[in-house]
C-alpha positions in Angstrom: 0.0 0.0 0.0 1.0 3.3 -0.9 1.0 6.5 1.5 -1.9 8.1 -0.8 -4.2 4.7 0.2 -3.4 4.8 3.8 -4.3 8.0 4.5 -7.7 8.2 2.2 -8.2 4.7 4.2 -8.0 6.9 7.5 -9.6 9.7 6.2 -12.7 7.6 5.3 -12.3 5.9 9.2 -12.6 8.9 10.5 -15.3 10.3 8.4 -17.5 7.4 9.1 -16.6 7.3 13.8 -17.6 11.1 13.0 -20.6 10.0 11.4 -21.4 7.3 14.0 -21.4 9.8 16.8 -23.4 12.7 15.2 -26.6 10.7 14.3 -28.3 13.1 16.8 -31.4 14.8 15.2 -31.2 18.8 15.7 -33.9 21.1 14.1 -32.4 24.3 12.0 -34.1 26.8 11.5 -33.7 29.9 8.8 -35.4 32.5 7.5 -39.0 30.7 7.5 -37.8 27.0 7.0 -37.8 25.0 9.7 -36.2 21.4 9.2 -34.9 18.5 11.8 -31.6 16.8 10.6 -28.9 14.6 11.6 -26.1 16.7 13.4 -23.6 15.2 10.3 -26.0 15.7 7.9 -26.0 19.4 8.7 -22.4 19.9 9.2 -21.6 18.2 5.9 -24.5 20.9 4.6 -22.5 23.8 5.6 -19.3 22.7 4.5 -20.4 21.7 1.3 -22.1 25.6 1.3 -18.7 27.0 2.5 -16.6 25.2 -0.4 -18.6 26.3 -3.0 -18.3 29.2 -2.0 -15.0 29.4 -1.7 -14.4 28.4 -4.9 -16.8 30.5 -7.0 -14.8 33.7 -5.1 -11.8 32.3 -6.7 -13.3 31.9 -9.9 -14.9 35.3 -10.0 -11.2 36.7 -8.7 -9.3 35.3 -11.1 -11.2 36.3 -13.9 -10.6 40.0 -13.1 
């Protein structure tokens, strides 16, 4: 095994204990939407909000 499998192998390990322990329901509410989630649901949510983000301010950035 290579040093690329080992880590994706631990990086999936981890994703998956973090998973496990977040399967707690939590209600979010914004603006006027009101919705119960898993707690690793929503924080997978956000970060998937925050990247995209991300990358369409460097897109828009670097075509200036």
């Amino acid at each position: 095994m290579n040093l690329k499998s080992v880590i994706g192998i631990v990086l999936i390990a981890l994703v998956l204990v973090f998973t496990v322990q977040n399967l707690e329901i939590v209600q979010v509410r914004f603006l006027l939407w009101d919705v119960n989630m898993p707690r690793a649901l929503m924080i997978f949510v956000v970060f998937l909000l925050g990247v995209s983000t991300g990358w369409l301010l460097r897109t828009v950035n670097r075509r200036r």
